[in-house]
C-alpha positions in Angstrom: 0.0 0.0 0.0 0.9 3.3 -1.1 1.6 5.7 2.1 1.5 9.6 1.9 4.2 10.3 4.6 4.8 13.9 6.3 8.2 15.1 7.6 9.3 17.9 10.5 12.6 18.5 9.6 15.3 20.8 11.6 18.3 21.7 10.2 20.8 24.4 9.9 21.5 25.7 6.5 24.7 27.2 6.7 27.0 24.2 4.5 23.9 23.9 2.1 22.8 25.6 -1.1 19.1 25.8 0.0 16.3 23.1 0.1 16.0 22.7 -3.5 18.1 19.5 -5.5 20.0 21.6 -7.9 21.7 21.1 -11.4 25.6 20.7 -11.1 27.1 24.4 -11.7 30.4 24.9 -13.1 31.0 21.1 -13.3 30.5 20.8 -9.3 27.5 19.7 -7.7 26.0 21.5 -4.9 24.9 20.1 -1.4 20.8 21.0 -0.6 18.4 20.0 1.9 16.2 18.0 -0.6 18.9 16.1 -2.2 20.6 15.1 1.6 17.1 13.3 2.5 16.4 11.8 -0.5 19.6 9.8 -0.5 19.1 9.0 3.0 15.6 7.8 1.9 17.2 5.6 -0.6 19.5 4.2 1.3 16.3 3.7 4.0 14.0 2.5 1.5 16.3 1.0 -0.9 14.0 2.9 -3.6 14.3 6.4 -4.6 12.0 8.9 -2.6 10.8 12.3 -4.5 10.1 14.9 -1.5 7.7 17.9 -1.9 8.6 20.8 0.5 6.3 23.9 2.0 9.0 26.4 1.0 11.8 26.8 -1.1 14.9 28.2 1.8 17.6 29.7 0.3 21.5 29.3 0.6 22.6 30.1 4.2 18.7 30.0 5.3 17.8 27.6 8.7 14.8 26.4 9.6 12.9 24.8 13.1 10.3 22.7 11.3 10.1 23.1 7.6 7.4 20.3 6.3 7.9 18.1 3.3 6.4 14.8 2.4 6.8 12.0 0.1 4.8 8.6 -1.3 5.9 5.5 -0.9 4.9 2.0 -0.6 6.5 0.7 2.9 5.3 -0.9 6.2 8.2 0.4 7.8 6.9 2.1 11.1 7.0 5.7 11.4 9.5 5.4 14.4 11.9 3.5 12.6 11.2 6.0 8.9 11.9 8.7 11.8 15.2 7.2 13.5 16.5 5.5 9.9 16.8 8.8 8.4 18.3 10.0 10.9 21.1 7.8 10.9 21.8 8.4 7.3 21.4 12.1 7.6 24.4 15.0 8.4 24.5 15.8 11.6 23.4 19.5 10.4 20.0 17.9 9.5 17.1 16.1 11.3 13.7 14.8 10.7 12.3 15.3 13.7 8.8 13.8 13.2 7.6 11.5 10.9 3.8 11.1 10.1 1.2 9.9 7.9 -0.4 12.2 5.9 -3.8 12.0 3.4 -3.5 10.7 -0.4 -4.1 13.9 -1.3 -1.4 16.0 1.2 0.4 18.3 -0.5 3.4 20.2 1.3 3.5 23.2 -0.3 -0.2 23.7 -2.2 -1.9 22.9 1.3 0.1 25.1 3.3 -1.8 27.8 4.6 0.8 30.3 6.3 4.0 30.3 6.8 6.0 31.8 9.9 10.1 33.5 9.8 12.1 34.4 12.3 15.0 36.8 11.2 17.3 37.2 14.1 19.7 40.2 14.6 23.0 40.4 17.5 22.6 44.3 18.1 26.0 44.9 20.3 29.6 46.5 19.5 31.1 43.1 18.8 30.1 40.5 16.9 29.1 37.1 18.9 31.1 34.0 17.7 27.9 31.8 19.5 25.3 33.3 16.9 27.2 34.2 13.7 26.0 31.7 11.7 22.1 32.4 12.8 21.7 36.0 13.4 23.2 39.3 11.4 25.6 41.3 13.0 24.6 45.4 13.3 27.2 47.0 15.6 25.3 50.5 15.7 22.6 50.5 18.2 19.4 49.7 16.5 15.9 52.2 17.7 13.5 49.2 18.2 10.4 51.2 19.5 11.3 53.0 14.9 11.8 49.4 13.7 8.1 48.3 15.9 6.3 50.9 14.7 7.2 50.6 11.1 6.5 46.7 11.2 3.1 47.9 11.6 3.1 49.0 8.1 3.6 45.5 6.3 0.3 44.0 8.3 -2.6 43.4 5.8 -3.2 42.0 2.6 -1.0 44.6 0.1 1.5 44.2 -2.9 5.3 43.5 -2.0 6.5 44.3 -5.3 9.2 46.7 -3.7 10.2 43.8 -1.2 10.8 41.7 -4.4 14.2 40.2 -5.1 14.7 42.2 -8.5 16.0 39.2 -10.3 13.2 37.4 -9.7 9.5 38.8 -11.6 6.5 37.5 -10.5 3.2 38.2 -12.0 1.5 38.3 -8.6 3.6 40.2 -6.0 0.2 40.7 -3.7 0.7 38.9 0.1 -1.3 38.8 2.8 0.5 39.3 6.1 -1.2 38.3 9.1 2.1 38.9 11.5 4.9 41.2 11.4 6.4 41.3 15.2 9.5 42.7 16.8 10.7 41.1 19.8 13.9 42.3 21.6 15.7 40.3 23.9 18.5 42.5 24.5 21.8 42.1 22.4 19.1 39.9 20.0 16.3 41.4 17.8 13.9 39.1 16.4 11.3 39.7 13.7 8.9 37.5 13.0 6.6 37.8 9.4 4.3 35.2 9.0 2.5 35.9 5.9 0.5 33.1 3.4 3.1 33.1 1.0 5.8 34.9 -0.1 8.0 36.5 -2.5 11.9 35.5 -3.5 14.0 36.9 -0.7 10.5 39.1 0.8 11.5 38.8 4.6 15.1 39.5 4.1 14.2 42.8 2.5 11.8 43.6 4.7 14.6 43.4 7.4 16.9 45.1 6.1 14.6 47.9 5.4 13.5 47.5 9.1 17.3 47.6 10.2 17.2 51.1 8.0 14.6 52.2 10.4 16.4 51.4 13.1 19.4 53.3 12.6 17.7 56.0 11.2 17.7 56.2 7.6 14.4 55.8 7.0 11.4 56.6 8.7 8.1 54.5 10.3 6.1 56.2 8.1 7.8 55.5 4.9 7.2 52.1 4.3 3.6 53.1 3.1 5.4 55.2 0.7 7.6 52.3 -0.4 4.7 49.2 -0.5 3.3 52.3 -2.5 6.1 52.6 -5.4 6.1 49.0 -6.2 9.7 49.1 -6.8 12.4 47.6 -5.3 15.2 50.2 -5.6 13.0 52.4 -2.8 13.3 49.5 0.4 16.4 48.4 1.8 18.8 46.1 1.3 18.7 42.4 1.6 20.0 41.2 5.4 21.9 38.1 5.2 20.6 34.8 4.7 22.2 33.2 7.9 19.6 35.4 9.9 16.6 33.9 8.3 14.7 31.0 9.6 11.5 28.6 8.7 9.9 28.7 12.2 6.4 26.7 11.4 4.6 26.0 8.7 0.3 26.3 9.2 -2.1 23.9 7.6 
């Protein structure tokens, strides 16, 4: 019997070149999420596995508990799919649930929300502990500006301007449900959580936040920018190694 099987899976980005299995480049291939627990899956399964993920995380990007599931014929307990992984996985990666899931699951298409973190180390030197999950911004950040401008994003409005500008698509409008700042003093945290979003959205949106915090731009400009629908106007994009895949909703 054919089983429709949902995974949890932690892992820490930093060595990989996102979730995606990508083509060789330059005559090298490039490690990625997918690809690491597909060949774990066939070396579980001893049959090739094709995994469908919620969300496509770039180079550098982490994530608590991206989702991603696969069909397969197996009676293999989901304990043992869980721990056999596991033991064929890089330590930088772990499934850390396995269930079964409906025929008709899908990953990505029945995802509802998803949730970031992007994390921040706002101090005079850099932290050795976080550097490869939070940016470093030396200058004291204003996080009552950066709160008040995260207001702004809330609501159902077109991100064109948050828009990698490499990357066009025909429907840059986003619903927003959350966009949070939460300081725990030297970290700054914001969480968007949003019902999709664009190609490198939430790392433009903090480093146009980090802007506000040091000054550059005001609260009250971001309506002015969502406005333009052009990306020059926002911020730059904050590093990848501060971005992380909290939860995805169903």
């Amino acid at each position: 019997m054919t089983r429709n099987i949902c995974l949890t899976i932690e892992y820490d980005g930093t060595r990989f070149s996102g979730w995606q299995v990508q083509r060789v480049k330059a005559g090298k291939r490039v490690k990625t999420i997918q690809e690491e627990i597909e060949k774990a899956g066939k070396k579980l399964f001893g049959k090739k596995i094709s995994l469908l993920g919620a969300g496509r995380t770039d180079a550098g990007v982490h994530a608590e508990a991206q989702k991603a599931n696969f069909k397969l014929g197996t009676t293999l307990p989901l304990y043992n799919i869980e721990k056999g992984l596991n033991s064929y996985l890089p330590k930088d990666i772990a499934v850390i649930l396995a269930e079964d899931a409906g025929d008709d699951f899908h990953a990505r298409f029945d995802a509802k929300e998803k949730l970031y973190r992007y994390t921040i180390i706002n101090r005079n030197t850099r932290s050795p502990l976080l550097n490869r999950y939070a940016a470093f911004v030396y200058r004291e950040l204003d996080a009552d500006a950066m709160k008040k401008a995260a207001k702004y994003f809330v609501g159902k409005k077109d991100f064109r301007s948050f828009q990698a500008s490499d990357k066009k698509e025909k429907d840059s409008v986003r619903t927003v449900t959350r966009c949070d700042i939460v300081v725990k003093p030297p970290v700054i945290e914001i969480y968007v959580q949003a019902d999709g979003f664009l190609y490198n959205m939430v790392r433009n949106i903090a480093g146009t936040l980090i802007d506000v915090g040091r000054g550059r731009t005001k609260p009250e400009e971001i309506a002015e920018i969502l406005s333009k629908k052009d990306r020059t106007t926002a911020g730059q994009t904050a590093p990848a190694k501060g971005l992380c895949l909290v939860k995805v909703s169903y």
